[in-house]
N, C-alpha and C positions, 0 to 999 in steps of 0.2 A: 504493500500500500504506500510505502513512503516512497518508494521509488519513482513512481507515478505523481506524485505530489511535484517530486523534484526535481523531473523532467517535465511539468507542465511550468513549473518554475523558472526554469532556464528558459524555454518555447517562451514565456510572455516579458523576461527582458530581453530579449534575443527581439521580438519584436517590438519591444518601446524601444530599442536601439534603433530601429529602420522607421520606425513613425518621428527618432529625433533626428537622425538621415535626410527624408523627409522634409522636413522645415530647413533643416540646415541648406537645403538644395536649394529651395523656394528662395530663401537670403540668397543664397549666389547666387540664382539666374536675376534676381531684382538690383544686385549692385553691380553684376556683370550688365544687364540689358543698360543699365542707367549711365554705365560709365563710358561706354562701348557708342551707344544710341543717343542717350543723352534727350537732346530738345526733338530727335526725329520720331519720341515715341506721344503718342497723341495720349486722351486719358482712360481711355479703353484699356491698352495695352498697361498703364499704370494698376488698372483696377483688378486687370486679372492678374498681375502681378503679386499682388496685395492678395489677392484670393487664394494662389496658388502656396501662400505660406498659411494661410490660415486652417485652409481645406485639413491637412492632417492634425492639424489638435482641434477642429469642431467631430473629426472624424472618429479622435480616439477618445473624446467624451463622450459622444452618443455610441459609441463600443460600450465602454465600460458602462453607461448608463443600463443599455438592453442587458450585460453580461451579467446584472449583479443579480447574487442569488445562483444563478447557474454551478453545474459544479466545474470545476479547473480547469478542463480541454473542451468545455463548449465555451467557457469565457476566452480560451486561446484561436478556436477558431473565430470566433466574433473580431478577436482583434484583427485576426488579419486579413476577415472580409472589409473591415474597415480601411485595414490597409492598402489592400487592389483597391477598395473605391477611391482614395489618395491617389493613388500613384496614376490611375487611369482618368485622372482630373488633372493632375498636373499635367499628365502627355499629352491630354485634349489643350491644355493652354499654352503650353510652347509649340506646338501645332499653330495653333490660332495666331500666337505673335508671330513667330518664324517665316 
């Protein structure tokens, strides 16, 4: 039984490692576009910018929100349905600026 515990353990910072990933990515493509692009980016491109950091921490709160209660590996999968919904929001907005 503990073994289980503490391999779902690993599995969910293993994954708030990649949801902090993640953000960290969203800040560089927002200081890279800005720095790079500068006045050529209109405020579209600003917003989804701004979005694209946000999306995984609205994404890993409303995880953890559905998760609670759950036991250990349905909360680890929730995370990281949360997390493809991230990461396939982010590749939709650097698509969309690009």
């Amino acid at each position: 039984m503990k073994l289980k515990v503490i391999t779902a353990w690993i599995a969910g910072v293993v994954i708030l490692a990649l949801y902090a990933y993640a953000v960290a990515a969203g800040v560089g493509n927002l200081l890279g576009m800005s720095q790079f692009l500068g006045e050529a980016l209109g405020p579209l491109p600003w917003a989804l910018l701004g979005t694209a950091i946000a999306v995984p921490v609205i994404a890993l709160i409303v995880s953890l929100i559905i998760a609670r209660g759950k036991s250990a590996w349905v909360r680890v999968l929730l995370l990281s349905t949360g997390l493809c919904v991230s990461a396939a929001v982010q590749l939709e907005i650097m698509h969309l600026i690009s």
